[in-house]
C-alpha positions in Angstrom: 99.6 93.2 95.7 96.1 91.4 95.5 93.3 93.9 96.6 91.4 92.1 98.9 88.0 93.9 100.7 86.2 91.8 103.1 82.9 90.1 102.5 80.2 92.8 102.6 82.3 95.1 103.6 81.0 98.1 105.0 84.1 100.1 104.8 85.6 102.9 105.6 86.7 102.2 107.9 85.4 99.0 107.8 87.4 98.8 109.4 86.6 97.1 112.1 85.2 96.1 115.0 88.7 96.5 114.8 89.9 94.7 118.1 93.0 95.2 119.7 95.0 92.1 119.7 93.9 89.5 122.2 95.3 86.2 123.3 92.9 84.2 121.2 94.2 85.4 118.3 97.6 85.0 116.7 99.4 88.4 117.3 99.3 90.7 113.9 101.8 92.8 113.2 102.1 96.5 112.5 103.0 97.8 108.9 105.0 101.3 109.5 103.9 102.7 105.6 100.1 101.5 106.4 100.7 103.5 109.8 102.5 106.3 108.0 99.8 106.5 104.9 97.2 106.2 107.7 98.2 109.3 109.4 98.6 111.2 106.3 95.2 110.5 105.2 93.7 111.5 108.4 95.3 115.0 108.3 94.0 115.0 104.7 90.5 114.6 105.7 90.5 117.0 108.7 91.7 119.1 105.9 88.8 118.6 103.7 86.6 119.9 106.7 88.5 122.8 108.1 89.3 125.0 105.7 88.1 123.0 102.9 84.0 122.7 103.5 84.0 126.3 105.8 85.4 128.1 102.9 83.1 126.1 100.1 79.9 126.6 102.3 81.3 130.5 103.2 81.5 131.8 99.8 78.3 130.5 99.0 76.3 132.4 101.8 75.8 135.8 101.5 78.8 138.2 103.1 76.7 138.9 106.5 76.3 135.2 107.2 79.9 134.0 106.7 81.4 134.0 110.1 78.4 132.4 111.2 78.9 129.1 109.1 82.9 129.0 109.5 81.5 129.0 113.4 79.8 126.5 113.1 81.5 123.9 111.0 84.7 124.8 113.3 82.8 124.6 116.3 81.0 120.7 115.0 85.0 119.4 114.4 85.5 120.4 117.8 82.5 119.1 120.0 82.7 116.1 117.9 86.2 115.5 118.3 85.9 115.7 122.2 82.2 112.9 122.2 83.8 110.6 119.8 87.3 110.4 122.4 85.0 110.1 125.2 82.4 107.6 123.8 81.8 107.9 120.0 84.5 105.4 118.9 83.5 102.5 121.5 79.9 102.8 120.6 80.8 102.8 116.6 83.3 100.0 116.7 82.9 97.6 119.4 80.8 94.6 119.8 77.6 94.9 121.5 74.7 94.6 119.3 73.6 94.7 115.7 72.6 98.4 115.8 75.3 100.1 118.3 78.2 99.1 120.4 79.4 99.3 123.8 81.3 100.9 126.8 84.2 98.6 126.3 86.4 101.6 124.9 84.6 104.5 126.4 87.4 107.3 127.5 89.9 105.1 125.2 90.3 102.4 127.5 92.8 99.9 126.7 93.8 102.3 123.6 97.6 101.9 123.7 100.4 102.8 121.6 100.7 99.0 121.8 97.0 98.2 121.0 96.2 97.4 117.5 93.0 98.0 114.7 92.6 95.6 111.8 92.9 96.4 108.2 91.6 94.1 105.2 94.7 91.9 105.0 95.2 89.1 107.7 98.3 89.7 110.1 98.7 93.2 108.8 97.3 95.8 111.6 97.6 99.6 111.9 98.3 101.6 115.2 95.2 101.5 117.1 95.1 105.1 117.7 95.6 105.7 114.3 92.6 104.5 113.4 91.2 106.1 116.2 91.9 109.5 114.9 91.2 108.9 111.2 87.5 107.8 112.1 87.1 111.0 113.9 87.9 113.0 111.3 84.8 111.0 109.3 82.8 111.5 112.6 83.5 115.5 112.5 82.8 116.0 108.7 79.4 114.7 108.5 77.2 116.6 110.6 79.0 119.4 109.0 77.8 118.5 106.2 74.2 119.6 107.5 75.2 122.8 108.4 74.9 123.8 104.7 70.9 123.4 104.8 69.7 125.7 107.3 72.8 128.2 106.8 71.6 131.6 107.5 68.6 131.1 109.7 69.5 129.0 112.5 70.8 130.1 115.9 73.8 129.0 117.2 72.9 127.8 120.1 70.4 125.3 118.0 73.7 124.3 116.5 75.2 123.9 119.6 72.5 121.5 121.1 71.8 119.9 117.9 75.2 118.7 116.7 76.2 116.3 119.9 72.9 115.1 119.8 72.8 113.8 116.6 76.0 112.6 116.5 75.4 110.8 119.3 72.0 109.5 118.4 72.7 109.0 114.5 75.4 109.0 113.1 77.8 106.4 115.9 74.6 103.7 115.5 74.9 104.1 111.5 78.5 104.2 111.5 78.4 100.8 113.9 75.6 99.3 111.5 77.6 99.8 108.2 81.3 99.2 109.3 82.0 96.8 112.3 83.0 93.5 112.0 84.9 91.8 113.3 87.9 91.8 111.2 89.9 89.6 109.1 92.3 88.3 111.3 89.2 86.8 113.5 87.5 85.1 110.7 90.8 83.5 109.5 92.3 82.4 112.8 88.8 81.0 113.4 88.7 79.1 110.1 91.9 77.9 110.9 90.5 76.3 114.0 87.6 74.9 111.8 90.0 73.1 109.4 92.4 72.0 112.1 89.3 70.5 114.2 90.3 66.7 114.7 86.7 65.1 115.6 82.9 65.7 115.3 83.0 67.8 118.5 85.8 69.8 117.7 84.1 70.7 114.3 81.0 71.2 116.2 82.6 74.1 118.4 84.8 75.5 115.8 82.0 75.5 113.6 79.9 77.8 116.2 82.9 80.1 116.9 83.1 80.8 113.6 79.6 81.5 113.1 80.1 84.1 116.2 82.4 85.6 114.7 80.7 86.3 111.8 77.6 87.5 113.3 79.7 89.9 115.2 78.7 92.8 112.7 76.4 95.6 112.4 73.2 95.0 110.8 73.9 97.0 107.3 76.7 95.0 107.4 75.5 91.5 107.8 73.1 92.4 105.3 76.0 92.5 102.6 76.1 96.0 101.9 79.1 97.5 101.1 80.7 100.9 102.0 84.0 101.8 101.1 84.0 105.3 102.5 80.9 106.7 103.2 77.8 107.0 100.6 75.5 106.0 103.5 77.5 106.7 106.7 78.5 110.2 105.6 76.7 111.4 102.8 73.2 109.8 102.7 72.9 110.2 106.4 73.9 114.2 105.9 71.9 114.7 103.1 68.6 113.6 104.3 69.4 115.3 107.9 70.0 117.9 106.0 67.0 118.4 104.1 64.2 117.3 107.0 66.1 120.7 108.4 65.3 122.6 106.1 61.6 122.0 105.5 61.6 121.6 109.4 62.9 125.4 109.7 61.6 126.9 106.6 62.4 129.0 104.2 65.1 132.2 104.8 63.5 135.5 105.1 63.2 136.5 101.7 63.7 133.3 100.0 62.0 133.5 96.4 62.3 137.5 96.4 65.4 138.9 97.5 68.6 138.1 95.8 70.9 135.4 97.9 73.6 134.6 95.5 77.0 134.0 96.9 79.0 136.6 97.9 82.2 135.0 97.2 82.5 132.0 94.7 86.5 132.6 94.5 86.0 131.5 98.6 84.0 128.6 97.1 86.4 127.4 94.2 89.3 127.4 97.0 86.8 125.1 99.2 86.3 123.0 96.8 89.5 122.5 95.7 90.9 122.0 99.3 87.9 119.1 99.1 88.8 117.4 96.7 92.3 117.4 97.5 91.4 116.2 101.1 89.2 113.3 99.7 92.0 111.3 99.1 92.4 110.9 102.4 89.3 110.3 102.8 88.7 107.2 99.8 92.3 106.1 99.2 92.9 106.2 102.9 89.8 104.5 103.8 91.7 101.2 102.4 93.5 101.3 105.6 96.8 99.8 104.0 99.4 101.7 101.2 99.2 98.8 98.7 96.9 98.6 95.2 94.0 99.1 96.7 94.8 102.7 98.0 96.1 103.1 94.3 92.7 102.2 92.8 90.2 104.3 95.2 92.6 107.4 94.3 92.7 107.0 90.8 89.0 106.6 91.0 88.7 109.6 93.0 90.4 112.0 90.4 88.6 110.4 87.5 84.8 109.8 88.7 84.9 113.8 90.2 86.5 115.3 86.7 83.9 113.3 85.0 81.3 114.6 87.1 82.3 118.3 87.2 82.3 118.4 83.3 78.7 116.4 82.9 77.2 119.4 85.1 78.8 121.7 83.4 78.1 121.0 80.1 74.8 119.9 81.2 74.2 123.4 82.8 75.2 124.7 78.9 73.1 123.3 77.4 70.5 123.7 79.3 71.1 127.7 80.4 73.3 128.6 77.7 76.6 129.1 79.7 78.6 127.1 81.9 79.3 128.1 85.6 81.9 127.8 88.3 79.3 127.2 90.7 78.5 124.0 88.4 81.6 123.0 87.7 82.4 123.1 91.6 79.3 121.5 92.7 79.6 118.7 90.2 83.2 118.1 91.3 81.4 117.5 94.6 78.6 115.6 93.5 81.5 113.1 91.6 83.2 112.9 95.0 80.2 111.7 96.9 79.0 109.3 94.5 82.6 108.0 94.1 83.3 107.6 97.7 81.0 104.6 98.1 82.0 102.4 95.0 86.1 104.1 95.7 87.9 100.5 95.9 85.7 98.6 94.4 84.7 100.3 90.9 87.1 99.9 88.0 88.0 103.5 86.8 86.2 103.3 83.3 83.4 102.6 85.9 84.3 105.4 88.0 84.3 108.0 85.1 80.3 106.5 84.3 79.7 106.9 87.9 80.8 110.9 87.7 78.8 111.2 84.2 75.8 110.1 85.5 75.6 111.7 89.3 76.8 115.2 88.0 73.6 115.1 85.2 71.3 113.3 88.2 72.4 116.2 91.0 72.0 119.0 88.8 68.2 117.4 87.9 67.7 117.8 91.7 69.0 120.9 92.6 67.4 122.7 90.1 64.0 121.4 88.9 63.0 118.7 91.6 64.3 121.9 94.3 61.8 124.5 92.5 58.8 121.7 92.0 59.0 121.1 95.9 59.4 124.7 96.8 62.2 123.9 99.7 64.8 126.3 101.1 68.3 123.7 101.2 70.4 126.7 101.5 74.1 124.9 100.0 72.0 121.8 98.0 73.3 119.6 100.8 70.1 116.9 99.9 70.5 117.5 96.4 74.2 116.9 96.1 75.4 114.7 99.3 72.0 112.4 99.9 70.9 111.8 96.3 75.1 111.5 94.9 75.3 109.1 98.1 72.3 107.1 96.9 73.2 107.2 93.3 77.0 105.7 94.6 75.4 103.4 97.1 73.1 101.4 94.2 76.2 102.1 91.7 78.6 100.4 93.7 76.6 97.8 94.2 76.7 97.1 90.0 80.3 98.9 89.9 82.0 96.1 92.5 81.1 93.4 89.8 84.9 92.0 88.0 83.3 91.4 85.0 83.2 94.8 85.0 86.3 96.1 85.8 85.7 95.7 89.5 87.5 94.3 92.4 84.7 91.9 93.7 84.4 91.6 96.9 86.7 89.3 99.2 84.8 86.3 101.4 87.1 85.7 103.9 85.5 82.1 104.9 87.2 81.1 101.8 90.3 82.9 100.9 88.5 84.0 97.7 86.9 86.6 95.8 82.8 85.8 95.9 81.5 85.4 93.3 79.0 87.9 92.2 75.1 88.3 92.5 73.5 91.2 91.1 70.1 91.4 92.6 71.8 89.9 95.7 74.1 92.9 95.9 71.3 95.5 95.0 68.7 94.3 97.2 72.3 94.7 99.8 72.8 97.9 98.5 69.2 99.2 98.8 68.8 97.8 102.8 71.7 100.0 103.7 70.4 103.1 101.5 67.0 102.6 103.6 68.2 101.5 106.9 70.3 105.2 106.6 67.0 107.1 105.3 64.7 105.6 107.7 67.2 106.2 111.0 68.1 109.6 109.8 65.0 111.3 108.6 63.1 110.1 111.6 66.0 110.7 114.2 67.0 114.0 113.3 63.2 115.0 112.8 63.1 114.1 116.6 66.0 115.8 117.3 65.0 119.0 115.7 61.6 119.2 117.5 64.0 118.7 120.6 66.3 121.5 120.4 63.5 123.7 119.1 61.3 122.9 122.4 64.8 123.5 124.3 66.0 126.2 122.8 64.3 127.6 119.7 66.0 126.4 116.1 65.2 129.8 113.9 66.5 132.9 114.8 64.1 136.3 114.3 63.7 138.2 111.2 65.0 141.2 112.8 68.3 138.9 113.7 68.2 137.0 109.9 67.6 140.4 108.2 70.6 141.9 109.7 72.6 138.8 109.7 73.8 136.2 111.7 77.4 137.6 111.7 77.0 140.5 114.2 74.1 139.2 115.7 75.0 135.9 117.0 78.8 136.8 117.1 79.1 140.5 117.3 82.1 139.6 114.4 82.3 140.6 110.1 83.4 138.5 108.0 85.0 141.8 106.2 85.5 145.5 107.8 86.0 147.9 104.7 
């Protein structure tokens, strides 16, 4: 099969300003092995999340503080699960305007068993609710992710304010901006119309629905950046949320002086490994259809993160004179994040350079860069998800070029792989790598002073000292 990926594809879902079927278009059809594929890979990335990212981010607390962040990474799937059924998935992919959506599909409204979501071929749809689902599970891991920079010294209840509100505020308006469009089977039947036009008024309107259609995008997306999974919409837009928490919050009690290794990295190596077996959900899913495409972002998936876990590792060697399982863990991570961007459209010799270089580049930031600033990131969730998003965003944008080994990137107008402009794509790459630093950092700044004038974000020494497992939850982790 031809991998195809839409002209500046924001992906992951890229899916779609993915429209049910209406009368003005031809009726697609529904693939059942893209449907069945589609609901495995959503499973797979709900797996990722819980237990895979509660049992990475437990082990790597200390043992008083574990039942607090299995709390509240659990307790973020949920909430967010409930908003994005109620309103999160119209205001991500429905028309509207360039930075959000609308009310269109708010409660699921006209969400059938019948209704239908685009995927990157023309006439080949998935299962509306399918899609529906498998964006949710996107829409519940990353403000997980942040969890991982303030574990151990935030209250619950902070967590329990700040999580809808970001979600709501942040991540649905990036999530619109980098993925909606309007679909393939839009911008063929309306270039169909084009060439069928008889006379000069007939071009004339043609001509301007086709130009509608196309502008019916988010703004990252118009801009020509391109997504296939999440660099900016997930991990960027963690990462930085992430660290403004932390230097928002502060430092743990003790940070610098008291010893806060993690009290279980055999916890950790099972997280991890449930991660990156989830992730193929995640990228290989995130093609939306069971064909080549699928095959490519997983065989870049298993490549780009081995590459990466060994460049930390033997980085960490050489620099400390023994290699870890902490490194080799986190570098497996780092490799997943920077490969989730650049997934479909990297060739896999470029995937494994991709993994090289992020595992040498996130080690550099969660060691020195993290001791020359002096910040508490608990789990390195800036160091490894915001900078290995932002080196996969910029390498994608190199990575997607054939002469390369990769894919290209598929203009629908013509039926034809574009052809390729690198400083076009970069300066692509770099508006959606600052539209997500810009709209994150400042929004969750915002929200932060918010839920600290509402309810307080840092829990008391007394409470921090004594940890947030009996404190918050009257639970252990462990009774022995």
């Amino acid at each position: 099969m031809t991998f195809k990926r839409p002209y500046s594809a924001g992906l992951t879902a890229l899916a779609v300003g993915l429209f049910a079927a209406t009368a003005a278009y031809a009726e697609p059809t529904v693939n059942k092995g893209d449907n069945a594929w589609m609901l495995t890979s959503t499973v797979l990335v709900l797996l990722m999340t819980i237990p895979g990212l509660a049992l990475f981010y437990g082990g790597l607390v200390r043992s008083k503080n574990m039942l607090s962040v299995l709390m509240q990474v659990f307790y973020t799937v949920c909430i967010v699960i409930i908003l994005w059924a109620l309103y999160g998935y119209s205001l991500a992919f429905t028309g509207g305007s360039d930075f959000i959506g609308g009310f269109s599909k708010a409660f699921l409204i006209g969400v059938t068993t019948d209704s239908k979501a685009a995927t990157f071929s023309v006439d080949a749809n998935i299962t509306e609710l399918v899609y529906v689902c498998f964006q949710m599970t996107f829409a519940a891991i990353t403000p997980a992710l942040i969890v991982g920079a303030f574990a151990e010294r935030m209250k619950f209840s902070a967590v329990a304010l700040f999580i809808p509100l970001w979600v709501t505020l942040i991540y649905f308006p990036i999530a619109h901006m980098v993925w909606y469009w309007a679909g393939p089977d839009a911008i063929s039947d309306a270039v169909k119309a084009l060439a069928a036009a008889g006379d000069a008024a007939a071009k004339t309107a043609a001509q301007a629905k086709l130009d509608e259609v196309n502008a019916d995008a988010g703004w990252v997306f118009k801009k020509g950046a391109i997504d296939f999974a999440g660099g900016t919409v997930v991990h960027i837009n963690a990462g930085i949320a992430g660290l403004v928490g932390a230097l928002l919050i502060g430092k743990r009690t003790g940070y610098g002086k008291d010893l806060m290794a993690p009290h279980s990295l055999t916890m950790s190596m099972i997280g991890a490994s449930l991660l990156w077996v989830g992730w193929f959900g995640f990228n290989a899913g995130s093609n939306l259809e069971a064909n080549g495409g699928a095959a490519l972002a997983m065989t870049n998936s298993f490549v780009a993160t081995a590459a990466a876990a060994l460049s930390w590792m033997f980085a960490e060697w050489i620099i400390k004179g023994h290699p870890s399982v902490l490194g080799a863990i986190s570098g497996a991570v780092a490799g997943l994040v920077a490969v989730t961007p650049a997934a479909g459209y990297s060739g896999p010799m470029g995937a494994i350079v991709l993994g090289l270089v992020v595992g040498v580049v996130c080690l550099f930031f969660c060691t020195v860069i993290k001791n020359a600033l002096g910040y508490d990131d608990s789990l390195d969730v800036f160091g490894v998800h915001c900078i290995g998003g932002i080196v996969g965003a910029l390498g994608t944008g190199i990575l997607v070029n054939p002469a390369l080994g990769g894919a290209g990137i598929m203009d629908y107008t013509t039926g034809k792989i574009a052809d390729y402009d690198f400083a076009a794509q970069m300066i692509s790459q770099t508006w959606g790598v600052c539209t997500t630093l810009v709209w994150s950092g400042v929004g969750s700044a915002i929200i932060y002073k918010v839920v600290d004038v509402i309810v307080g974000l840092r829990a008391t020494v007394e409470v921090e000292r004594e940890g947030l497992d009996i404190t918050e939850h009257t639970e252990r982790a462990y009774n022995m």
